[in-house]
N, C-alpha and C positions, 0 to 999 in steps of 0.2 A: 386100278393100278395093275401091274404087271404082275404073273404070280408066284414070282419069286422078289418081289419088293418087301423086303425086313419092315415095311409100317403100312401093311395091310390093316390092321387091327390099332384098336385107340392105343396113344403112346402110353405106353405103363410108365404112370411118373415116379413109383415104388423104386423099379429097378434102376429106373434114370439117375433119381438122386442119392441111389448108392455109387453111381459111378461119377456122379459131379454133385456135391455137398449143396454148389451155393444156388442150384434151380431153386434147392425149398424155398429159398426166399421170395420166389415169382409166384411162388403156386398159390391158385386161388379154388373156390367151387365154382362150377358155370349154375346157372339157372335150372337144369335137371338135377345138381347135385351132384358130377365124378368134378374130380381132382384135374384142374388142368391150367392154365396161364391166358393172362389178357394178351390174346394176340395185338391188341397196338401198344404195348408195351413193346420199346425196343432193344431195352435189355433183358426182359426177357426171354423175347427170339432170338437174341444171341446166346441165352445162357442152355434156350434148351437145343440149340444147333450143337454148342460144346458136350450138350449130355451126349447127341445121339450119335456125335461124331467119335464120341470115347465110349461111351457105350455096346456100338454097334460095330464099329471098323474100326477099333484099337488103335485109336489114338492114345497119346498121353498128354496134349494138350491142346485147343487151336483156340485162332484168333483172327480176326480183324482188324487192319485199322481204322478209325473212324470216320464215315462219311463215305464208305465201301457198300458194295452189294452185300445183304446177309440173303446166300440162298433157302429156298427153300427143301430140306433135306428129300423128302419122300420124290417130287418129281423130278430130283437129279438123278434120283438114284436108278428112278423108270427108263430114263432114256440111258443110263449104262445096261441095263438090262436088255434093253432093246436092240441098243448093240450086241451084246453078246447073240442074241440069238441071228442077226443080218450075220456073223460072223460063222456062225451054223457049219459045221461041214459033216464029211459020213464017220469022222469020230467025233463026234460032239463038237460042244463050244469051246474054242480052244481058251487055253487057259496055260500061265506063266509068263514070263519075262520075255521069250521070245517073242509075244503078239503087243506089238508093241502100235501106239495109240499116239495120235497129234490131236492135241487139243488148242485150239483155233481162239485165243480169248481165254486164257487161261485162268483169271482174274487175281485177285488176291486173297480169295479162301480155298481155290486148289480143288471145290469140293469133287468134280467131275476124278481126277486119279485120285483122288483119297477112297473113293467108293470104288472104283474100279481094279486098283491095286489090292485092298481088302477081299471085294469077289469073286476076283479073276486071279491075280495077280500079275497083270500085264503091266507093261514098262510104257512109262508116257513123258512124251515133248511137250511143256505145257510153252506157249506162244503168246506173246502180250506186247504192245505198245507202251504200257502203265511203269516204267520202272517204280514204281511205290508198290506197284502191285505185286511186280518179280521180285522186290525185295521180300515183302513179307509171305511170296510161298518161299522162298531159300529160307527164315526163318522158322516156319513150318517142318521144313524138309527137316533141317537140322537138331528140330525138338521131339521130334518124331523118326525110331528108330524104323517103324518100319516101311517110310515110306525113301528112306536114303537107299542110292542105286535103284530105285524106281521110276522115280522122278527128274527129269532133269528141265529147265528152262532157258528162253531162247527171247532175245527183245526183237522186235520186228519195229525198223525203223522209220518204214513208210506208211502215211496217212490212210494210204489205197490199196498198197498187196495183201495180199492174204498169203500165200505159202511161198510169192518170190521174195529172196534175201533171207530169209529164215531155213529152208532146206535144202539140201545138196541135191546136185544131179544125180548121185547113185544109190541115194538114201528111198527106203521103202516102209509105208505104214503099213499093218492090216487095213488099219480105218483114221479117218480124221472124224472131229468131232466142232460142234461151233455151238455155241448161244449168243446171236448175231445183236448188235445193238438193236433197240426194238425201235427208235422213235428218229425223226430226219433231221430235229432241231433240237436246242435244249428248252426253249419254248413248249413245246411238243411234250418233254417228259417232265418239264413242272406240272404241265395240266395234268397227265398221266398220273402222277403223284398225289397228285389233290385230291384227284377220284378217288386213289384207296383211301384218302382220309376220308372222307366224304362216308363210302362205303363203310369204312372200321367206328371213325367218330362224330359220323353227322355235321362235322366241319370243313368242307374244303378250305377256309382262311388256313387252316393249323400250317405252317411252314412243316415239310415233310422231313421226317427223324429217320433215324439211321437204318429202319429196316427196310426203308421206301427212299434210299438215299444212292447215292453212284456217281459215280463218277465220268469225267465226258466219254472215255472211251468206253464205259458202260453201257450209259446211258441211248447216245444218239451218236451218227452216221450220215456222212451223205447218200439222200437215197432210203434214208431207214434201214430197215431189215431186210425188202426188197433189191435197193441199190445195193449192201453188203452181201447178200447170198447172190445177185448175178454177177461181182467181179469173181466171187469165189467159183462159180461156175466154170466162167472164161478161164480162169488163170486153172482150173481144173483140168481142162482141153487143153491146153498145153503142156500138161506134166499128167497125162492118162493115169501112167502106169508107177504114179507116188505112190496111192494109197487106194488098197483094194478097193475099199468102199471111201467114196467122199460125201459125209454127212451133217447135218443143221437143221437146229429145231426154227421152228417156223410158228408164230405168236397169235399171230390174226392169219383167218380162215381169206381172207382179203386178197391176200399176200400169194395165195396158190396158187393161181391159175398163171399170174405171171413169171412166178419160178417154174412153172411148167412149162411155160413156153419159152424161158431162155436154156432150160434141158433141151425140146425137141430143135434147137440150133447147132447144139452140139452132139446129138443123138446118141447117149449112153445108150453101152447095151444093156443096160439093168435101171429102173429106177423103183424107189417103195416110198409110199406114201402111209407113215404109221400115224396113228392117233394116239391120243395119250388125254387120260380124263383124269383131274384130281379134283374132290371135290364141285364146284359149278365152273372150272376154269377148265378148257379144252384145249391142248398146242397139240401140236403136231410135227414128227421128223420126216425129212424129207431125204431119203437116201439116192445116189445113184452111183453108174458102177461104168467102167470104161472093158471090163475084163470078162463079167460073169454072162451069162450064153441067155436067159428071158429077158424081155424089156416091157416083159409086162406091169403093169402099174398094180400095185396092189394095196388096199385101205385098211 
């Protein structure tokens, strides 16, 4: 993990359940004996997301609604970090309201500005197709003092743009940010789904629960994750000078070389190649840049 990620270290479920009461109820012993929860329980992965999310970035409540993605907190948090540091300049990361953030797929738990308005405190456009989904971060926003005048959202009404009809001609990000639908069919991300059961409860029959659940604009895309990060690329060239950096996590190792190669069609002069490891799960962000002066690739 990144080494300013808040859950380098095993989650202290102590502190947790003094700032959210009803975890204890999840908590169990794992097999060495510490204090921690059945990850395929999916209340409660929801319940210890509420710890860490009031816990750690002062919230005072959050939620889902149900049949939603429940993220998973620590690798969101990595790739704001990661940001931060692509944001780098010769006084440090900038940091406030002015650096202000597009988020590409915003969903309905917001978690990408929740973390980053806490760490940073930068100002973000979070971006969704989902009205269900833009409903419940405006109820977010609104239960949550600190994240009002932070946050603002935007419905994007076509199946296939990524940042036309959602941003102005004169409007400018530091960065954009994406977690691109992963799968090309929803075919695709039932199987997808079954494998974490499979993996968690030696069952792939089990019909997949809420922590392994989403929604179609979630879920799949035409194209996958591949066909969604090249129109964002295209429609990138077109509007260079949106957003300093235009970037999106990238799922399968599979997936790279062909974002690579629709980069060298539109030849940024910058692009980064970061890794990110949690646990036995490897993704990867893929930055590039129309402004900054190397184009060298970096891992």
């Amino acid at each position: 993990m990144h080494p300013r990620n808040r859950h380098l270290e095993r989650y202290d479920f102590n502190s947790l359940v003094l700032s959210h009461a009803p975890l204890g109820a999840h908590l169990i012993d794992n097999p060495i004996g510490d204090r921690s929860i059945n990850f395929a329980d999916p209340q409660a992965v929801l319940a210890l997301n509420r710890a860490l999310l009031i816990h750690h970035y002062g919230l005072t409540t959050w939620d889902i609604p149900t049949g939603y993605l429940c993220p998973p907190i620590p690798g969101r948090a990595d790739y704001i970090h990661h940001l931060a540091d692509l944001l780098k300049g010769p006084n440090g990361i900038p940091r406030g309201p002015q650096t202000r953030i597009l988020d590409i797929g915003v969903g309905a738990s917001a978690v990408y500005p929740i973390i980053g308005i806490a760490e940073y405190g930068w100002t973000f456009v979070g971006v969704d197709s989902d009205a269900p989904a833009l409903a419940s971060v405006a109820r977010l926003t609104a239960a949550n003092a600190c994240l009002q005048g932070q946050l603002t959202c935007r419905q994007q009404q076509s199946k296939r743009a990524i940042f036309a009809g959602v941003t102005s001609d004169n409007e400018r990000f530091a960065a954009s940010m994406c977690n691109p639908p992963f799968h090309a069919s929803m075919h695709a991300a039932r199987e997808g789904a079954r494998r974490k059961n499979r993996n968690l409860h030696g069952d792939s029959s089990r019909v997949p629960t809420l922590n392994f659940a989403g929604q179609a604009a979630e879920l799949y895309c035409e194209g996958g994750e591949v066909g969604f990060v090249e129109r964002m690329i295209s429609e990138s060239a077109e509007r260079p000078n949106l957003c300093g950096w235009f970037t999106t996590l990238v799922s399968q190792r599979s997936s790279v070389p062909f974002i690579e190669r629709a980069l060298s069609v539109v030849e940024p002069s910058a692009m980064r190649l970061i890794e990110m490891q949690h646990g036995q799960k490897i993704s990867r962000i893929i930055a590039w840049s129309f402004e900054h002066n190397t184009s060298a690739a970096q891992n």
